[in-house]
C-alpha positions in Angstrom: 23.0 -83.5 104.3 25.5 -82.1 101.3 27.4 -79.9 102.9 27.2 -76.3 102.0 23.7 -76.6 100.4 21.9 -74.8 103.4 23.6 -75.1 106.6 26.3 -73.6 107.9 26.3 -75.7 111.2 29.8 -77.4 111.1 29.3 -81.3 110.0 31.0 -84.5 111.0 33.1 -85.4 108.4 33.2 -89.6 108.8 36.4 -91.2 107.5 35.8 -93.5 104.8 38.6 -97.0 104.4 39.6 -97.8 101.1 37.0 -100.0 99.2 38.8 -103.1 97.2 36.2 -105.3 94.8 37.6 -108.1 93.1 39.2 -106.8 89.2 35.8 -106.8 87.4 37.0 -104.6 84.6 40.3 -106.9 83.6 38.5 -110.5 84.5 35.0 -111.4 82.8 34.3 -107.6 81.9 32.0 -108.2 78.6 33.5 -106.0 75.6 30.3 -104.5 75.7 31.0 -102.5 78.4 31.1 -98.4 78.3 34.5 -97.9 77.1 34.0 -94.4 80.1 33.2 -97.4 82.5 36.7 -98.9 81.9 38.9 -96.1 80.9 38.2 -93.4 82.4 39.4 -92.3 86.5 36.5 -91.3 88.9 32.6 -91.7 89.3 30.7 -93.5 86.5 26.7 -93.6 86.7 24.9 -96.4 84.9 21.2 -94.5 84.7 18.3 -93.8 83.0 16.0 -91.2 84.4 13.5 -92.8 86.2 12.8 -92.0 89.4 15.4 -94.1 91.4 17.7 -93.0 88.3 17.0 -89.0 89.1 17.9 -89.8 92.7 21.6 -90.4 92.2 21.7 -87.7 89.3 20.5 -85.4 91.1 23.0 -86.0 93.8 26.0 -86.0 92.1 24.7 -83.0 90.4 24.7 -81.3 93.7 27.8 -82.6 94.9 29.4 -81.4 91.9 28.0 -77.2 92.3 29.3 -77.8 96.2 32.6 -79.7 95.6 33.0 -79.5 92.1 33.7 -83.4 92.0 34.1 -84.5 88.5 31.6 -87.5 87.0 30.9 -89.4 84.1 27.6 -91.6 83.2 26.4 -93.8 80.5 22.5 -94.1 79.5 21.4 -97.4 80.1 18.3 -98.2 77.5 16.5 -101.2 80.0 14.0 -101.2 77.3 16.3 -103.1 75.8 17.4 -105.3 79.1 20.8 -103.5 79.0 21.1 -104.1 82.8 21.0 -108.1 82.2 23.9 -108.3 79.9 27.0 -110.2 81.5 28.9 -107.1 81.7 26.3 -105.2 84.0 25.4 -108.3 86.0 29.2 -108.2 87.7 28.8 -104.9 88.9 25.2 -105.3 89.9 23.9 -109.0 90.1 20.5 -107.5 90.7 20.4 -106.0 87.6 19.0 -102.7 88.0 20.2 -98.9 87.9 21.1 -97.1 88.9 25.0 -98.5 89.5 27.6 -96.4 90.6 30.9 -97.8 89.8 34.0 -95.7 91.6 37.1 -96.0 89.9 38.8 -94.1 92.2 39.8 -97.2 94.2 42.7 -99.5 93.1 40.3 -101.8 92.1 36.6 -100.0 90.6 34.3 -100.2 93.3 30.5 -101.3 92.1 27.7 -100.0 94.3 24.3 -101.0 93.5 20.8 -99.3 94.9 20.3 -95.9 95.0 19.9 -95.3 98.6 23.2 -97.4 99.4 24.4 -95.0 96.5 23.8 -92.0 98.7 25.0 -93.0 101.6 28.2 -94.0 100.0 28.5 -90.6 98.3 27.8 -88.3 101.2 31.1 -88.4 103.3 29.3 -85.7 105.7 26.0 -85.8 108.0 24.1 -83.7 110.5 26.2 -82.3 112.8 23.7 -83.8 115.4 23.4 -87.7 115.3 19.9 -87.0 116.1 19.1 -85.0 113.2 21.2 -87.3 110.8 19.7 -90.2 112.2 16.0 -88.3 111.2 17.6 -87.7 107.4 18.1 -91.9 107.6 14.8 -92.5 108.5 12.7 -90.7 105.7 15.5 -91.9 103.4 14.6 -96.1 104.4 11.0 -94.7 104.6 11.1 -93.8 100.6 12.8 -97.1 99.9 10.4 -98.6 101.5 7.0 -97.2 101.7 6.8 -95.0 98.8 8.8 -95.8 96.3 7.5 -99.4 95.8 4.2 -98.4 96.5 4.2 -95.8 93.7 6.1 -97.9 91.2 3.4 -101.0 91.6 0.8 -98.2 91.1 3.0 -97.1 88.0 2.8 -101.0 86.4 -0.8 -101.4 87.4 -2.3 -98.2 85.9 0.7 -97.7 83.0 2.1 -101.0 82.0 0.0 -104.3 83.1 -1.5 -105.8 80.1 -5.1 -106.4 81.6 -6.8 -103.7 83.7 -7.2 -104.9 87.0 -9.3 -102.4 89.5 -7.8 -103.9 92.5 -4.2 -103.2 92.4 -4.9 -99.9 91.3 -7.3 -99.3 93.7 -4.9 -100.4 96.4 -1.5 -98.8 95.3 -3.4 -95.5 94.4 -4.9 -95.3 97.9 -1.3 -96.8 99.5 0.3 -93.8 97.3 -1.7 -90.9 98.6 -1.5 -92.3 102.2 2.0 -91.8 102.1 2.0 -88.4 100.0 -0.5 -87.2 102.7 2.3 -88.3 105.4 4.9 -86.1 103.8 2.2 -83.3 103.4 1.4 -83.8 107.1 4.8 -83.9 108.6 5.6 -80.7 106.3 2.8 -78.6 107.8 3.6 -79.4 111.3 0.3 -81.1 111.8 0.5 -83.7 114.6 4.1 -81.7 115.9 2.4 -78.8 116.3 5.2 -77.2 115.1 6.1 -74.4 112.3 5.6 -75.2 109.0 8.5 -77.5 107.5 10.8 -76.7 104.1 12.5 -80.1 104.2 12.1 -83.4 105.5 14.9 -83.5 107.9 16.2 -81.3 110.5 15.5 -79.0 113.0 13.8 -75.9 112.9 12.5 -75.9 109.1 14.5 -78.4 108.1 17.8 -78.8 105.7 17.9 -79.9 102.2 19.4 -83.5 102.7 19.5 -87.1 101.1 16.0 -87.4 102.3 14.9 -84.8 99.6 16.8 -85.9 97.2 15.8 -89.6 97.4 11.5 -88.7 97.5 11.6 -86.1 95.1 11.6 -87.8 91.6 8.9 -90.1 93.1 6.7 -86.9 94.2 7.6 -85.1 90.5 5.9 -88.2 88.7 2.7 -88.7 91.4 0.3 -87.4 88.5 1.9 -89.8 85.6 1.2 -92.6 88.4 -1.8 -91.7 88.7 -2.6 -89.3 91.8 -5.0 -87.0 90.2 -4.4 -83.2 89.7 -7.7 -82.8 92.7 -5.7 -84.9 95.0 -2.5 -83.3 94.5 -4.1 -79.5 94.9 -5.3 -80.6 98.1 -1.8 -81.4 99.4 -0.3 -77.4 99.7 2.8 -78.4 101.6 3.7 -81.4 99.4 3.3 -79.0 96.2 5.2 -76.1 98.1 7.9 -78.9 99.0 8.0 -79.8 95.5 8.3 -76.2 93.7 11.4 -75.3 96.0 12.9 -78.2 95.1 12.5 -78.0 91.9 13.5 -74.3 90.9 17.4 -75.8 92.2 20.0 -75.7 89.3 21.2 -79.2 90.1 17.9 -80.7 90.4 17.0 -78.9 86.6 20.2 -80.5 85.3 19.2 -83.8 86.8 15.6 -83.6 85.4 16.3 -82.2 81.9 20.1 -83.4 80.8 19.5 -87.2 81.0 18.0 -88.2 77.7 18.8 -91.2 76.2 21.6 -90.3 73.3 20.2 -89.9 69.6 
């Protein structure tokens, strides 16, 4: 959980060592680089907002209304396969965003995937291993269950250049499934417990990573292609949703990301 969002348990604060990568921005660092990625002090996002993208926007958004720490990013167009030049593949040999590159380190310190993103940015947990350990759960379950699931169902119904009924059949159903889990474990149906605000956490719940890292996939569930009916039906997935939404950082995340004119 970010501190100070909702809680005002006290947290474990977990001591982080230095991280030391080898000196990607003075050996084999393309000229094509972002000249913020080289010059300038701090946290540097490589992004575009898609959904994994609005994960780690959306968090340092937060962090920076709660700590006020400073950030810089750079659009990355992968219509374009940006993310396969030379320069992008030695901080992220995957070649995907978003990348986080700290420069805070003696040497800039590369992190790739957005949910090892999050864990690297969030210093603090629940104060209860029990309830931060429930936060790392629904975060591996997005990265794992929904997230893909959704993003096939993205390329079979948005970008595949035949129409094939199967996969979209089968990622459609896959991606409800796991929209109806969230909507389940919000309303407190096989708990029998009150209804739930967030994912993670006693009680009602506390905004946390978990939140962060499943809402840009649940924002987009009609552009996938989970119709308006089906998403009605699921009250506590679209009440989730709204109170996420109306937050200033997750506004800012959503709305000041466009790719430069």
């Amino acid at each position: 959980m970010i501190r100070g969002l909702v809680s005002t348990q006290p947290l474990r604060q977990v001591t982080r060592k230095p991280f030391y990568s080898s000196s990607i921005f003075v050996k084999g660092m393309a000229t094509s680089a972002p000249a913020a990625l080289q010059n300038e002090k701090g946290l540097h996002l490589l992004t575009m907002p898609t959904p994994n993208g609005r994960k780690v926007q959306t968090a340092l958004e937060e962090l920076k209304d709660v700590y006020q720490t400073p950030f810089s990013w750079t659009y990355i167009d992968i219509s374009k396969n940006i993310q396969k030049e030379p320069w992008f593949l030695s901080l992220n040999p995957n070649g995907r965003i978003p990348t986080l590159v700290d420069n805070s380190q003696s040497k800039p310190f590369p992190v790739m995937e957005s949910g090892a993103i999050l864990l690297y940015l969030d210093q603090f947990g629940f104060a209860d291993p029990l309830e931060h350990n429930e936060m790392l759960q629904w975060l591996f379950w997005m990265n794992a269950g929904l997230g893909p699931m959704q993003g096939q169902l993205n390329h079979f119904n948005k970008f595949a250049p035949e129409k094939i009924e199967y996969g979209i059949k089968r990622y459609h159903d896959e991606t409800l499934r796991l929209l109806s889990v969230i909507d389940d474990h919000l309303s407190g149906k096989w708990t029998k417990e009150p209804e739930r605000e967030y994912l993670a956490g006693n009680g009602k719940g506390k905004y946390s990573w978990a939140d962060i890292s499943t809402y840009p996939w649940v924002y987009i569930a009609e552009f996938s292609g989970i119709t308006k009916d089906e998403l009605a039906s699921l009250k506590h997935l679209n009440a989730w949703l709204e109170r996420i939404t109306q937050r200033p950082a997750v506004q800012r995340a959503l709305n000041n990301y466009a790719k430069p004119e």
